[in-house]
N, C-alpha and C positions, 0 to 999 in steps of 0.2 A: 716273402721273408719277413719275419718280424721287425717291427720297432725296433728300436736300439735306442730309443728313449727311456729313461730312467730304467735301466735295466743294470746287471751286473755284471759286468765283462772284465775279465784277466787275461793277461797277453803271456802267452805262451810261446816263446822263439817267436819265430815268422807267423803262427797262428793266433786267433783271438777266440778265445773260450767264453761263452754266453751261458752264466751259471744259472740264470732264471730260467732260459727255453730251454736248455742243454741243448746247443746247436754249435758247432764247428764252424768258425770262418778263416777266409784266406785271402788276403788282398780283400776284405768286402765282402765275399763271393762264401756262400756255404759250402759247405764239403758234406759231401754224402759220408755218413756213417752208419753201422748197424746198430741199433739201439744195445745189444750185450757188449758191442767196444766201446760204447759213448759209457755206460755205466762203468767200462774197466777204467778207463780216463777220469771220470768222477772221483773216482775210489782212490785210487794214485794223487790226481790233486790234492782230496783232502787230505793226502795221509803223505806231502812232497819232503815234512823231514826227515824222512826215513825209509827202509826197505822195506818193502808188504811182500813176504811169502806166499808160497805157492797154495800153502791149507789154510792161510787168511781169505786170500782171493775167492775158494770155496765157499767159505760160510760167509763171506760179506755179500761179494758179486755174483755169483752162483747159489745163494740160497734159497731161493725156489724150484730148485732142483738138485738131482744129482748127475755130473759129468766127467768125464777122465781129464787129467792133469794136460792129455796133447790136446782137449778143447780149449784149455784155459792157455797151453801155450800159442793155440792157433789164433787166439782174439790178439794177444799181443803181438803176435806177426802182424796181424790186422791192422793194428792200431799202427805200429811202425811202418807198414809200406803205406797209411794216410799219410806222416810225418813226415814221409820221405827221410826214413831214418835207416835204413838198411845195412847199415855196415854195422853191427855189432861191436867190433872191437874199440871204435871209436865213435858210439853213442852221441847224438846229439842231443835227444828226447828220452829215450826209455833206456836208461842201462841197467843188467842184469848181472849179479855177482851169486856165483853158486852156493847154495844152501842159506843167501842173504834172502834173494827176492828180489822185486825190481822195482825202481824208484824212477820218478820224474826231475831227471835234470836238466833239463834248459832253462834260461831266463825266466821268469814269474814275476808280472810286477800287474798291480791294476792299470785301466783304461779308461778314459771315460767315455770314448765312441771308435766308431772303425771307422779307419781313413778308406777313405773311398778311391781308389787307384782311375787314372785317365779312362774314358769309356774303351774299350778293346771294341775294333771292327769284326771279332769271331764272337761277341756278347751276342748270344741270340737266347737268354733267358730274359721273359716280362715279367718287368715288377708286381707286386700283386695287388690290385685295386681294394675301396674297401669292400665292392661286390665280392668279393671273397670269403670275406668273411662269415663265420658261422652263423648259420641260420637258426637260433636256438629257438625259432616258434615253438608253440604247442603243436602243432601238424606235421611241422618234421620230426620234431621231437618224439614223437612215438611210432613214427614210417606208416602213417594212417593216411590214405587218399585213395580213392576207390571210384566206378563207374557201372551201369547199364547201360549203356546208347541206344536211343531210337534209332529206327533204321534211317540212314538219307536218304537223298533222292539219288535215284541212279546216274550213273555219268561215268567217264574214264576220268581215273585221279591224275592229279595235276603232278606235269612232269617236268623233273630239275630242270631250270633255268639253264641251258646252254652256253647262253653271252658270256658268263664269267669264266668256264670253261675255256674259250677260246680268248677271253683277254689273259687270262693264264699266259698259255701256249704263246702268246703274242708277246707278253713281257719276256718270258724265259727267252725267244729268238733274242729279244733286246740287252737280256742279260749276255747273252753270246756277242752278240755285236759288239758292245760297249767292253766287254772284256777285252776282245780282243784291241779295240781305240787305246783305252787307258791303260789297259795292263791289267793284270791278273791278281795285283794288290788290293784294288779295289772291288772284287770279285765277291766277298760274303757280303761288303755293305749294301749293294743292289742286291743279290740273294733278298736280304733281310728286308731292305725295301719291298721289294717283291711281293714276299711272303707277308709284311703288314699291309700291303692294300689289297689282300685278299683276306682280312679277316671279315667274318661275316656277325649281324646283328640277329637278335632272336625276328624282329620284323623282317626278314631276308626269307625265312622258313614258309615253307608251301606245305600248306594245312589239308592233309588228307582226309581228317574230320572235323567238325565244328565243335565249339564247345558245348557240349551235351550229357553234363555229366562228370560226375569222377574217373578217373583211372588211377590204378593205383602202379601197376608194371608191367612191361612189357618185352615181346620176344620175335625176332623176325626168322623168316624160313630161310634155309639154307640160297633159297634161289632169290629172295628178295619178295615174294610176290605176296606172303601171308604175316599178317601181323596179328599176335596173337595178345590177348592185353588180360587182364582183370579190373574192377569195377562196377560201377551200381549211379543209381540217377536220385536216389533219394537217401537221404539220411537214415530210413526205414529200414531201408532193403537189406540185406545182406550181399555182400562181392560177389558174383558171379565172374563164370570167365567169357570170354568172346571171341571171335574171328574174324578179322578184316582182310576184304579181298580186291586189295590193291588192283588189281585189273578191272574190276566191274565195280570195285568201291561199295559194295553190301559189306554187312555188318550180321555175322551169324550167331546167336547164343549157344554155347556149346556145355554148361552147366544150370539148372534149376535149384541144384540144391542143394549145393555149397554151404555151408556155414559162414566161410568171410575165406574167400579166396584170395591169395596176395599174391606171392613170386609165381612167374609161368614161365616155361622154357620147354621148345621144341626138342626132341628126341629120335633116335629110332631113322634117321634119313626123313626128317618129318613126317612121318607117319604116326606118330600120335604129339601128345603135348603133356606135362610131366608141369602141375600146381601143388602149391601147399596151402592146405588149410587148417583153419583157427578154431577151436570151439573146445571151453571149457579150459580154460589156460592151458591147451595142448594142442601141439602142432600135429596135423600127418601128410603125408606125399600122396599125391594121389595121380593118377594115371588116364587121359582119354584118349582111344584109339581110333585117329579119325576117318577111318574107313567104315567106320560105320554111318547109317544115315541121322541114329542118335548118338554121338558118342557117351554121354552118361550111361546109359544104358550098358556101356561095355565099362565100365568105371571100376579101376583094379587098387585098392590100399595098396601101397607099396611098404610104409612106413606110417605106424601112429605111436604118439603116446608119447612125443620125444616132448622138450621145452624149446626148444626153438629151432628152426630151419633160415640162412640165409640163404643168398641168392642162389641157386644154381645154372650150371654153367654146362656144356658140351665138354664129354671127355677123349679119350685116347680114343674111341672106339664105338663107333652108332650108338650101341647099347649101355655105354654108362655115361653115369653121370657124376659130374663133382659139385660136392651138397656140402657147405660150411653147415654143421650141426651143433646143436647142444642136447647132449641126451637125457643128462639128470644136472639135479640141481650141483650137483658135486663133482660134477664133470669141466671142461672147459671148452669153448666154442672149439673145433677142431674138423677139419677137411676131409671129408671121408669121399671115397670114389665107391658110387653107389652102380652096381649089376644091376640091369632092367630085367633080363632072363629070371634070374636065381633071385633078384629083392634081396641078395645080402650086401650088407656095406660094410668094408675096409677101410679102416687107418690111413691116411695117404700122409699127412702131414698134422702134427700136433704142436700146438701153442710153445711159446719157447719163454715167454716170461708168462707170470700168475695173473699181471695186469691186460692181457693181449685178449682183445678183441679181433676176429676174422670178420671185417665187413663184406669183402666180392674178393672174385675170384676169374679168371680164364686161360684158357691154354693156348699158347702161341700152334698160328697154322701148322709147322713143322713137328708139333706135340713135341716138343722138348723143353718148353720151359713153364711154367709158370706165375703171371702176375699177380700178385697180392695187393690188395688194399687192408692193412691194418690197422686200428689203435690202440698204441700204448703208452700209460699212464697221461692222457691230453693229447697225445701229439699224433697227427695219421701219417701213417708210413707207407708209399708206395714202395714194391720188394721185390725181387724176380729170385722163383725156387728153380737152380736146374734138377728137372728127372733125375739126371745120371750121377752125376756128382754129387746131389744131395745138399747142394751149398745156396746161400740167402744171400743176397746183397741189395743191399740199400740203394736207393738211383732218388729218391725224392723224400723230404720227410718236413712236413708244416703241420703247422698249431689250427691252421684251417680246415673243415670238414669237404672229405672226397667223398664225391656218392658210385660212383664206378667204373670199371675198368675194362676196358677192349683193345685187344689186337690191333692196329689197322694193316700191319703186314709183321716178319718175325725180327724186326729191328724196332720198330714205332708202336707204342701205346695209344689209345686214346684214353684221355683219363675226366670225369664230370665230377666239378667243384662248384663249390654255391659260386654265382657270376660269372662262370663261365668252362667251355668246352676244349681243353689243351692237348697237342700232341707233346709227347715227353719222346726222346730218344733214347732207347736202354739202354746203350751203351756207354751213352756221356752223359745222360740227362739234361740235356737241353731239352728248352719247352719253347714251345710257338702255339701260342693262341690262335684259334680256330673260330670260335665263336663266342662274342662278346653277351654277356645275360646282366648287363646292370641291375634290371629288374627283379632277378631273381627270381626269374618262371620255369624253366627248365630244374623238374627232377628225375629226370631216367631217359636213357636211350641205350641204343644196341644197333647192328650191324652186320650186315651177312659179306659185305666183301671189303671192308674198310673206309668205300667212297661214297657209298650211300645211308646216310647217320639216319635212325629213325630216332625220334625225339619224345616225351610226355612235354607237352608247353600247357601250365596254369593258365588261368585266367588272371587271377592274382596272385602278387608274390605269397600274402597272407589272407586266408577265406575271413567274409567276416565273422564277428563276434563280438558275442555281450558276455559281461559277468552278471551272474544270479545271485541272489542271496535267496538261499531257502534255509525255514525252519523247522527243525529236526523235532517234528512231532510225528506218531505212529503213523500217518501219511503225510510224506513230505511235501512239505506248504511250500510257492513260492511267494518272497517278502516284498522283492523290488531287483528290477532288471538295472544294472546299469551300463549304457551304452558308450564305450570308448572306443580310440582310432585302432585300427589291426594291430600299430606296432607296439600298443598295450599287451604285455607277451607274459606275465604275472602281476597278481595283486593280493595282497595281504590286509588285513584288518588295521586299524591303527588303535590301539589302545587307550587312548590319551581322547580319541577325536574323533566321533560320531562322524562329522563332517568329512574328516579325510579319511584315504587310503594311501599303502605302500605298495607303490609298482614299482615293476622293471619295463623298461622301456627300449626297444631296439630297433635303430633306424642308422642304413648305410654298413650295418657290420658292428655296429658301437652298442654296446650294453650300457645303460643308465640304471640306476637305482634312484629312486625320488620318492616325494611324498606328493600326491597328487588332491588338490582341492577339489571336491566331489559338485561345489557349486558352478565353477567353470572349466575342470578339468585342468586347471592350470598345473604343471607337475614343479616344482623346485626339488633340483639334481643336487646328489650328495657324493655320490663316486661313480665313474664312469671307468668301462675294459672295452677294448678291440677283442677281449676271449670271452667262450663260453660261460657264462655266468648263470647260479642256480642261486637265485632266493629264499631263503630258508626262513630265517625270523628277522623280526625287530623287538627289542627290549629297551624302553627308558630306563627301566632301573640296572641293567647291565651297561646302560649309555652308548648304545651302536647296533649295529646290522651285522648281523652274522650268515656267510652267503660259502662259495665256489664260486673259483674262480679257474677255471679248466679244471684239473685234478687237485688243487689245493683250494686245502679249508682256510676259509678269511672271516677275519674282525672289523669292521670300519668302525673306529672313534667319532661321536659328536664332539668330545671335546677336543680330542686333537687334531680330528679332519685328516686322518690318515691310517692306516691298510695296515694290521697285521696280519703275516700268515704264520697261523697253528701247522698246519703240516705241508710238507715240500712236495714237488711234482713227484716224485720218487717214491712217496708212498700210496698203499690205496687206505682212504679214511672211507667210513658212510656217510652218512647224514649225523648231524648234530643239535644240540638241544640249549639253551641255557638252562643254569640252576634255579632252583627257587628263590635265593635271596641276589640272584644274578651276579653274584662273583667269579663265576666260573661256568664255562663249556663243556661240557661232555658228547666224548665223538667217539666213535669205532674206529681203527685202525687196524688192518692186516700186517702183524710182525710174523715173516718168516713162515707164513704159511697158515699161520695161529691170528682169530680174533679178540683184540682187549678191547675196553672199556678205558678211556684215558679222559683225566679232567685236566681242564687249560685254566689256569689263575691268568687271568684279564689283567691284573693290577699286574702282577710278576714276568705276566706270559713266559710264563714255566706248567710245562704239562709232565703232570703222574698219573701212575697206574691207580683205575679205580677198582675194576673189576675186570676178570681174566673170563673167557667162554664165551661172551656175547658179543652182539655185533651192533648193535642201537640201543637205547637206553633216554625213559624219560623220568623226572621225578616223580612221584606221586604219591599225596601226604607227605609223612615223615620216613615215606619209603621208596622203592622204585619199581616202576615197567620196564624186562628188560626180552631181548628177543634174537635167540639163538641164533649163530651164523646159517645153520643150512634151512633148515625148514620154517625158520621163522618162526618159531613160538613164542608166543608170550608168556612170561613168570612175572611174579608179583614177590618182590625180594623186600622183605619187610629190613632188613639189616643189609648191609653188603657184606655178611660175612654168618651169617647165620642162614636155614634152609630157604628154599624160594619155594612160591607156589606155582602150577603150573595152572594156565587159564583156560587151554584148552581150543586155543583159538592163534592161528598164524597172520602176521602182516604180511604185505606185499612188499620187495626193497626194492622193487622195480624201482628207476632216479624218479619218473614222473609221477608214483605215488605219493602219499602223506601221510603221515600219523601225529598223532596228537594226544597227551591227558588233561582232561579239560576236566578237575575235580573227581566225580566218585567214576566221569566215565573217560574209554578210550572212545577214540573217533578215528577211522582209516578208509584208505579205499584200496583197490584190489580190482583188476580189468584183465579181460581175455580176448581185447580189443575188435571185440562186439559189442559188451555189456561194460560199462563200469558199476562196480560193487560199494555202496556206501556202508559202513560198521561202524555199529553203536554200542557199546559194550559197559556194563555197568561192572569195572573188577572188583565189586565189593559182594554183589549179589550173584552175578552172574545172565544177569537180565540180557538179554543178546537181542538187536536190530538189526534188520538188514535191508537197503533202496537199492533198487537197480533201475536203470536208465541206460540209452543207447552211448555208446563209446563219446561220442562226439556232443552229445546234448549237455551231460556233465562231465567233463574231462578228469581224469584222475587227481589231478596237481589239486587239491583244496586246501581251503584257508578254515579258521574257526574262531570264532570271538572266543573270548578270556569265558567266559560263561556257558559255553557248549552246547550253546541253545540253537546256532547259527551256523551256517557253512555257506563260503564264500567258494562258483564251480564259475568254470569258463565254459559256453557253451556255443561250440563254434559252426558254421555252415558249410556248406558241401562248396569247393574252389572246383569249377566247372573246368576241365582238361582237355584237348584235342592231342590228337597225335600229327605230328608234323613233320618234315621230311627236309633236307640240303643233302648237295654233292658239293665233299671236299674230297678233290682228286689230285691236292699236292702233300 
């Protein structure tokens, strides 16, 4: 649950409305909503003196699409049986007068925190630690970790620990006993006792392999026995995929030559294994059928040429599979159920806002439902779609990063969050933690029967890592290394100060921003977040740091030592730039489907429209670089209102790339998370550069002094992974 410190809360009837997170509380307690009700609620508050019509709703709340008037009445049903408002004729919350529209009439007054009601003996949701929190490294930030293993020594792998099994079984008798003594009152509090002295630690976990290398994902056989993974053992290498044979514990290479293999999943009644791989910023699916004695050799494309593949999952049927995709740039992440037979893929489910990201995906045993992990606008949403009825509902929704989602039967989720491993109940959304990861080493696991969790355990939370300064001559030079702690996670140039740098700093879940003395690393802190936080610039002569902070664009003041935000959760902005005499911001913003160009007066913080068609925008000269929402092109706009030129060259708007005008040139980078692409671009001549280096040696995220001579890269090391194994069999 988030803070409820300095945040903005209005009391609504019996409810408390959290205008910063947009989250729902009741008694303390959040209330599950769908993100398109939580928006109808938005839109009504803002607008409570009066009636908002049914063709307002449309183009305010529903402008990202088009839907019929019974969706828009079915969200305020929605919204009413949250409110427990169901009598119409006598409205508590939402009352409706025909051909007016419907208006928020209950109480409205602000808050300034939620009373926290007596603990209830049926509370079985854990509060959320700050191992929780978003792990905005550079390594997760781009879903880069990979493996080759050498072979181990042979042996039978190590098998779950029994003891806690049967202290299980031993407390449950006690819970019976004891119910029966005291009474039946008392009955959830031991439950829940119960249930927390079975929570387990990551040191609890029985290591089927050593740390030997990267992995990046993993997949287990239907029977339990084969664990299928991707990774590579040196920086060098490129991802292969692999086999582990939990019975005899060999480790078999079942690809050579892969480009950079990530996601893997079993298929087919395990008879083959179904990866994706990366080469040349394009995704394709690729197929090994392991009856053979080389399976490469039988190696079927299934799919190339898309923009992105997430994870896939086991579908309705042996033979298919459900593949979150992204097909073209213009497209939006969207669930297709891919045919192994015929290689054709179908529509299953498409994105419902513009800002929805589809991260994982599975289908409940009974194939009737499925779980989603989503994000939209900051906030991840776990979602269950039923088959039949077609209908979404919300069961969990936090500002903290989910990394995946699994069945463990067709009532219970298992769901992996940075710090730790939770079962969610669908029906109620009660959670009970399962496995504690203070550490934050655990990123991936899977499951063939619910009770045996296969797990990716790091070595470290963060591999290590140095910053380079290299200079940008026709062979890139390196200046000087400099060596900071992992939880050094960005750093910027300091304008002002040879001596310093501006990092971000993330330790326990906490985002810092500071200026760090290069002679002792000492950092002094200027604004700290619990959210995801992206550094973008510093400017003296603008007087502040201009950064994100989840999905909203922010300002921090030196002189006033405090946080504006240029745009709300609610919108999608890009990246941003200051002006050249630093009195103003200019940022992209998505209105209604359409990218502008909008500048923010810092003294007035009031933003206007600068320019209509682009999506990023730097100045340069007494003119500007600007760069088209789909493909990215660069124009060179001598006027904002006169022709532009075209340069002939696209940036990357990937969040972990950069760009920059550093005088007569641009500077970018661009990754197909093999290679990162360094770009030099003189837009006056047309003089083009171009470095490439491995993914990980220079990291896309760069900095560049004021002079363009210079570029500041993170160059991180390989975080050594095993796979490792518990039975949670409550």
């Amino acid at each position: 649950m988030s803070s409820i410190l300095d945040i903005k809360l209005t009391k609504l009837g019996a409810f408390v409305l959290d205008l910063s997170d947009q989250v729902l509380y009741r008694d303390a307690n959040e209330v599950a909503i769908e993100p398109k009700v939580m928006a109808l609620l938005l839109y009504l508050y803002e607008n409570k003196d009066r009636y908002v019509n049914i063709e307002e709703l449309h183009q305010q709340v529903w402008s990202d699409r088009v839907v019929s008037d019974t969706a828009v009445r079915s969200a305020v049903k929605k919204l009413r049986l949250i409110l427990d408002d169901t009598d119409i004729a006598n409205a508590r919350y939402v009352k409706s007068v025909s051909k007016r529209g419907y208006k928020l009439v209950c109480d409205i007054e602000p808050v300034d925190a939620l009373e926290t009601p007596p603990t209830s003996v049926k509370e079985m949701k854990v509060a959320k630690s700050p191992a929780e929190e978003v792990d905005s490294g550079p390594v997760e930030a781009s879903n880069s970790v990979s493996e080759a293993p050498v072979n181990p020594a042979e042996g039978q792998p190590a098998t779950p620990d029994k003891s806690s099994s049967l202290t299980y079984k031993l407390l449950i008798v006690m819970v019976i006993f004891l119910s029966a003594t005291i009474g039946w009152t008392k009955y959830d509090t031991i439950v829940k006792y119960v249930l927390d002295s079975q929570l387990a630690n990551v040191s609890d976990l029985d290591q089927l392999t050593g740390f030997n290398g990267e992995k990046y994902d993993l997949s287990v056989s239907l029977d339990g026995r084969y664990i299928a993974f991707s990774g590579r053992t040196s920086i060098e290498e490129d991802r292969q995929v692999y086999l582990l044979d939990r019975q005899n514990n060999k480790i078999r290479q079942l690809t050579y030559h892969a480009n950079n293999a990530a996601l893997v999943q079993f298929a087919q009644n395990d008879k083959v294994i179904i990866y994706s791989d990366l080469s040349g910023g394009k995704t394709s699916v690729q197929l090994l059928p392991l009856t053979l004695s080389e399976p490469e050799s039988g190696r079927i494309t299934l799919i190339e040429g898309v923009v992105a593949v997430g994870d896939p999952s086991r579908g309705r049927h042996a033979s298919e599979l459900l593949l979150p995709m992204l097909v073209d740039l213009e497209s939006e992440m969207t669930l297709y159920a891919l045919d192994l037979h015929t290689r054709e893929y179908l529509r299953m489910l498409a994105p419902s806002d513009a800002s929805e990201i589809l991260f994982d995906v599975s289908l409940s045993p009974d194939k009737q439902k499925l779980a989603l992990i989503k994000k939209i606008k900051g906030q991840f949403h776990i979602l269950l779609f039923d088959l039949k009825t077609k209908e979404e509902t919300l069961i969990h929704s936090t500002k903290h990063k989910l990394y995946g989602v699994e069945w463990k039967n067709n009532t219970s989720l298992l769901v992996m969050a940075t710090g730790a491993l939770f079962q969610v109940d669908s029906l109620t959304g009660d959670q009970i933690r399962l496995i504690e990861d203070g550490d934050m080493l655990l990123r991936s696991f899977d499951t063939h029967d619910g009770a045996d969790i296969v797990l990716l355990q790091k070595e470290f939370s963060r591999a290590k890592r140095l910053y380079i300064e290299h200079q940008l001559v026709p062979q890139l030079e390196v200046q000087q290394i400099i060596n900071t702690a992992p939880q050094v996670v960005a750093m910027l140039y300091d304008e002002l100060s040879a001596e310093h740098r501006w990092v971000m700093h993330l330790r326990n879940g906490i985002t810092t921003i500071g200026r760090m003395a290069m002679s002792n690393r000492e950092i002094d802190s200027y604004y700290s977040s619990d959210e995801n936080v992206e550094l973008l610039d510093v400017s003296y002569q603008a007087g502040g740091i201009l950064f994100k902070e989840g999905p909203k664009l922010a300002f921090y003041s030196f002189e006033h030592s405090q946080v504006s935000y240029i745009t709300s959760s609610m919108e999608t902005s890009s990246d941003a730039a200051f002006s050249t005499d630093g009195s103003a911001i200019y940022y992209g913003v998505n209105v209604a489907g359409e990218w502008e160009i909008q500048s923010y007066n810092i003294a007035s913080k009031i933003s206007s429209l600068l320019l209509s068609g682009y999506r990023s925008i730097r100045p340069a000269g007494t003119g500007f670089i600007a760069a088209e929402p789909i493909d990215a092109q660069l124009f060179y706009l001598p006027t904002l209102t006169g022709p532009a030129r075209a340069l002939n060259h696209p940036i990357d708007f990937r969040y972990i790339s950069r760009w920059y005008v550093r005088g007569e040139h641009i500077i970018w980078t661009a990754f197909d998370e093999r290679n990162t692409y360094l770009h030099k671009l003189n837009w006056q001549t047309d003089l083009h550069l171009v470095y490439e280096e491995r993914f990980f040696a220079l990291y896309p995220t760069i900095a560049t002094n004021i002079g363009g001579d210079k570029v500041l890269s993170l160059s991180v090391q390989l975080n050594d992974t095993s796979i490792a194994t518990i039975k949670i069999d409550h």
